[in-house]
C-alpha positions in Angstrom: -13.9 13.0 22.4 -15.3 15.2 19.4 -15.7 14.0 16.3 -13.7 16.7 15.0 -11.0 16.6 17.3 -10.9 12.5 16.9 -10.5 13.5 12.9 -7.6 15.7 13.6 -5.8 13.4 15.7 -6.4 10.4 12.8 -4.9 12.9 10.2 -2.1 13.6 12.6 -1.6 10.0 12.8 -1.9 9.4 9.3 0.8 12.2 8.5 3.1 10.5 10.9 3.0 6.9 8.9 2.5 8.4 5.2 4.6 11.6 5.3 7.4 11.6 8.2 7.7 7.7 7.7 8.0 7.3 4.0 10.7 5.3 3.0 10.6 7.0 -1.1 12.2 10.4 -0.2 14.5 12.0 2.4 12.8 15.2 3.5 12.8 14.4 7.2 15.1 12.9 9.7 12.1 10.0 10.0 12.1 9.0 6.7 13.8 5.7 6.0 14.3 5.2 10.1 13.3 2.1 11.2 13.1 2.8 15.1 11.0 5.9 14.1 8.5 3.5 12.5 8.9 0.7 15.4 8.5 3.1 18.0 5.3 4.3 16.0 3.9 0.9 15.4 3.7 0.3 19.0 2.5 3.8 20.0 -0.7 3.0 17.7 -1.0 -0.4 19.1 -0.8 0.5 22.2 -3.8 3.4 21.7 -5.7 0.8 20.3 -5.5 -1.2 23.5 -6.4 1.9 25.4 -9.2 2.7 22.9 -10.5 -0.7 23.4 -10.8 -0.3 27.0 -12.6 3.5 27.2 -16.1 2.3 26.3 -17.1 6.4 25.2 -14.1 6.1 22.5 -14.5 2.2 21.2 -15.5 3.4 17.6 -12.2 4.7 17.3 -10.4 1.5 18.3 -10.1 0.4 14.4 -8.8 3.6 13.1 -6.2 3.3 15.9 -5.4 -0.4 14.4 -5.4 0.6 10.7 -2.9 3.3 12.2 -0.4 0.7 13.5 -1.1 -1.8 10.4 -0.3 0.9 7.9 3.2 1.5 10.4 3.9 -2.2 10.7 3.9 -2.3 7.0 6.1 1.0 6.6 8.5 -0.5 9.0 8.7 -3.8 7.0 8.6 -1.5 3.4 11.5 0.6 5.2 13.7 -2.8 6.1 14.4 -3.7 2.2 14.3 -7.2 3.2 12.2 -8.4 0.3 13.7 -5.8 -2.2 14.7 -7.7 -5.1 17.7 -6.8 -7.7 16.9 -5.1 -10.8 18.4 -3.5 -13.9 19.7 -0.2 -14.5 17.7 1.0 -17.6 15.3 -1.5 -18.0 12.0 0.3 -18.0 9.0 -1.6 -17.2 10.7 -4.3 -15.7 12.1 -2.4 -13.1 8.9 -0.6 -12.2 7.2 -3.9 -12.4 10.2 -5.6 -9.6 9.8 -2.7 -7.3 6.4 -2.9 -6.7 6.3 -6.5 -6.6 9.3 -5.9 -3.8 6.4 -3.8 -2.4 4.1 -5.9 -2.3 6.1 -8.6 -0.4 6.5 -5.8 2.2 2.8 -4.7 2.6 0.5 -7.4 1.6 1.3 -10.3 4.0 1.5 -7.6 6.9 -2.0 -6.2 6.5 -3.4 -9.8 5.9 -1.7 -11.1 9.2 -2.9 -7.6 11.0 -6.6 -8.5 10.1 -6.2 -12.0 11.0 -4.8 -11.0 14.2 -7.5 -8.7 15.0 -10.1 -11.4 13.9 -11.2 -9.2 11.6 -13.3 -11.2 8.5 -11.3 -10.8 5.3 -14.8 -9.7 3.3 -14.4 -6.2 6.3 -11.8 -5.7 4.4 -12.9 -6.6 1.0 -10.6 -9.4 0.5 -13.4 -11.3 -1.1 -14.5 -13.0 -4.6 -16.0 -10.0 -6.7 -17.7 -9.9 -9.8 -14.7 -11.1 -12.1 -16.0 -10.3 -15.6 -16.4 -6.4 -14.0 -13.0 -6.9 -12.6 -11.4 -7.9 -15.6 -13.4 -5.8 -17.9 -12.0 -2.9 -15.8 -8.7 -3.9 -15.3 -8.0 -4.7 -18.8 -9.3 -1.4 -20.2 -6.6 0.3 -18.0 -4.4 -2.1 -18.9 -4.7 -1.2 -22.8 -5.4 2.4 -21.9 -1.6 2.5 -20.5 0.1 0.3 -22.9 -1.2 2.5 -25.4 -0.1 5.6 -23.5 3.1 3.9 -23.6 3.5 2.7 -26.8 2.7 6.1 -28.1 5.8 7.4 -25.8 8.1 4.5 -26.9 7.5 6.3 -30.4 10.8 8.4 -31.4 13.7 7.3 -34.1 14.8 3.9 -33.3 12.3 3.4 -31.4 10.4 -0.2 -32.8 7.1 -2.1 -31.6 8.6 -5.2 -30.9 10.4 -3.6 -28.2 7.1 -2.1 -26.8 5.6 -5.4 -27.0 8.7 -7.0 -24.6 7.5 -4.7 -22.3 3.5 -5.5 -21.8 4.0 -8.3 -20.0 6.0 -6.4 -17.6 3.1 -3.6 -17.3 0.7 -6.7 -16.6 2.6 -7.5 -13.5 3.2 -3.9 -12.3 -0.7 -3.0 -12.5 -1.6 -6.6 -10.8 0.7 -5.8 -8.0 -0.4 -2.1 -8.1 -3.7 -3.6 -7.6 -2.9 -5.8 -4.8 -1.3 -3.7 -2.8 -3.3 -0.7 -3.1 -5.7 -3.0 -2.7 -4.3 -4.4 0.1 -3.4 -1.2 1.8 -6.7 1.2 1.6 -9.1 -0.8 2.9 -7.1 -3.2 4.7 -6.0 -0.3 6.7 -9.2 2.3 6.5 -12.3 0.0 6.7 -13.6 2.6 9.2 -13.8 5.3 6.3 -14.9 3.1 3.6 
């Protein structure tokens, strides 16, 4: 199989999880349909197999796999199960719920996916790092966006206190946008890291 054509098939694949199976918007009949994504999940998992098997296309076999573990954890994001109630109008605190409700979804698939597959956690770069980078990094977004944010929150009637009620809630939202990004890129695209 050519490289080319291989990359074409991936993108096709990837278009078929990310686009026609995104559970965030209703542009096609697929989105938000869970049979769609089942049906999907065991397509890729089944091309894996076959991958596996065909020794001239065995380098594929883990795009094939990050395929289905990116649609096992669509179908799961798609199912609502772990969606958790949250305010109208609260701000930061609902964007912070929601993609802790995410990660609930996405996270525990991927990690069970590479278990599965007997992958090593560090392939995937589920590993201790080099913390003080990490957190030297991490904070400086952190107080990047806050400040971003506060500087928004500024109109008549709007006060600091309030803004400051809302960091902790920004904390949680990048941590979990961390983890599950995190979780999801190379969890699911060693093979193009």
């Amino acid at each position: 199989m050519s490289t080319v054509f291989t990359a074409f098939l991936l993108t096709l694949g990837s278009a078929a999880v990310f686009v026609f199976g995104n559970p965030y918007y209703n542009v096609f009949p697929t989105n938000h349909n869970q049979v769609y994504m089942a049906v999907l999940t065991a397509a890729f998992l089944l091309i894996t197999l076959l991958l596996r098997r065909m020794s001239s296309n065995g380098a594929y076999t883990r795009s094939a796999y990050a395929l289905a573990m990116a649609s096992a954890a669509t179908l799961l994001l798609n199912t609502g199960i772990f969606n958790l109630p949250f305010e109208q109008f609260a701000g930061l605190k609902n964007l912070a719920i929601d993609k802790f409700s995410q990660f609930l979804h996405v996270v525990p698939v991927i990690l069970a996916m590479v278990l599965l597959a007997r992958w090593k956690l560090k392939d995937v770069y589920f590993q201790p790092g080099n913390l003080k980078a990490g957190l030297r990094f991490g904070l400086s977004w952190l107080f990047l966006f806050a400040a971003a944010a506060w500087l928004l929150e500024i109109r008549p009637g709007g006060t600091e206190p309030a803004m400051l009620r809302q960091l902790p809630w920004l904390l949680l939202f990048v941590f979990y946008q961390c983890a599950d990004g995190g979780a999801l890129v190379p969890g699911c695209f060693p093979a193009f890291l």
